[in-house]
C-alpha positions in Angstrom: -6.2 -8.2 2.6 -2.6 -9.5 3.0 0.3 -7.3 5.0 2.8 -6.6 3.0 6.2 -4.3 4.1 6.4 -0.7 2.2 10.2 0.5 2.3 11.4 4.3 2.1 14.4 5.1 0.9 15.4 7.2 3.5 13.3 10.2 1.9 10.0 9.2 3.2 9.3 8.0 -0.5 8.5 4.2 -1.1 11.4 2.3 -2.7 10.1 -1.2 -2.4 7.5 -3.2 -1.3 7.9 -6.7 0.5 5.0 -9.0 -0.7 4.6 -12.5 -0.2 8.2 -12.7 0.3 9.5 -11.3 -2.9 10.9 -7.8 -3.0 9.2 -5.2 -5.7 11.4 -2.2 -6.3 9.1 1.1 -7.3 9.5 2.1 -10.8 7.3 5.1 -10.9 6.3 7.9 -8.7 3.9 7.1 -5.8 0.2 8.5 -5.6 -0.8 8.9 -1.9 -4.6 9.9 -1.4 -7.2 9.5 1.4 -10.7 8.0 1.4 -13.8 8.2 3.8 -14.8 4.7 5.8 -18.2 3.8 7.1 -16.0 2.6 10.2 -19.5 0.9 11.5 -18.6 -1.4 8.9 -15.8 -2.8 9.7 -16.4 -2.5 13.3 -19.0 -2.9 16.1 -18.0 0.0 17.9 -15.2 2.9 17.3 -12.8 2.7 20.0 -12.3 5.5 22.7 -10.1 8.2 21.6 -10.2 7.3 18.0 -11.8 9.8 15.4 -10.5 7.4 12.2 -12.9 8.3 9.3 -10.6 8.3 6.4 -8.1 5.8 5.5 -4.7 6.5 3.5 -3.9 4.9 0.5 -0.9 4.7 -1.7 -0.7 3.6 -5.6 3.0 2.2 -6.2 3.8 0.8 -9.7 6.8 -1.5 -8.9 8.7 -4.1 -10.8 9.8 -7.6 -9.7 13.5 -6.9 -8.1 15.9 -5.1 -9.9 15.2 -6.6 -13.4 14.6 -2.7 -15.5 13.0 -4.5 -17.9 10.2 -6.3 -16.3 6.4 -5.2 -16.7 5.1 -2.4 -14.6 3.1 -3.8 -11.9 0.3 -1.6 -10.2 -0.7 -2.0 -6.4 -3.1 -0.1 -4.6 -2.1 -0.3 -0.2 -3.8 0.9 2.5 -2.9 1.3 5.4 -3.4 -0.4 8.7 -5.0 2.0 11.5 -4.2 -0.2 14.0 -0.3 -0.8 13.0 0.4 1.5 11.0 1.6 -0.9 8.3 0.1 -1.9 5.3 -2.1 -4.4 3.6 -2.2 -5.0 -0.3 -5.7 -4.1 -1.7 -5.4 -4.6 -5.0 -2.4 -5.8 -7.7 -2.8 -5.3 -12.0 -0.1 -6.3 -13.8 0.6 -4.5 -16.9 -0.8 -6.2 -20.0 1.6 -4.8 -22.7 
């Protein structure tokens, strides 16, 4: 999975998201949700101190900068335990 930057717009809310150097401006509400992770995994051992067992992740539909008229594109992020950033999952454009 590939970081990419999420942006708020000041809110708390994702604006944009920063992907592969191009810059995707949110076009539709964000759905935030958590899931459970066998975190033995991913890794040998669960670091001291650490209780991570679920993982956040965040549905954005975004369009291709600030072109209104550009196909809805749908990317699932989750985010980075370690950093606290995030990494793209998943992208779907729109087919219509």
């Amino acid at each position: 999975m590939e970081h990419v930057i999420v942006r708020d717009g000041g809110d708390g809310i994702p604006a944009s998201v920063v992907c592969r150097g191009r810059e995707w401006l949110v076009g539709a509400e964000p759905v935030r949700w958590f899931e459970r992770v066998n975190w033995w995994e991913t890794n040998r051992r669960m670091l001291k101190g650490r209780s991570r067992v679920d993982v956040e992740v965040l549905q954005v539909q975004v369009r291709l900068g600030s072109n209104a008229g550009s196909a809805l594109t749908t990317m699932l992020l989750e985010r980075d335990g370690l950093g606290g950033g995030w990494r793209l999952r998943d992208a779907v454009a729109d087919a219509a």
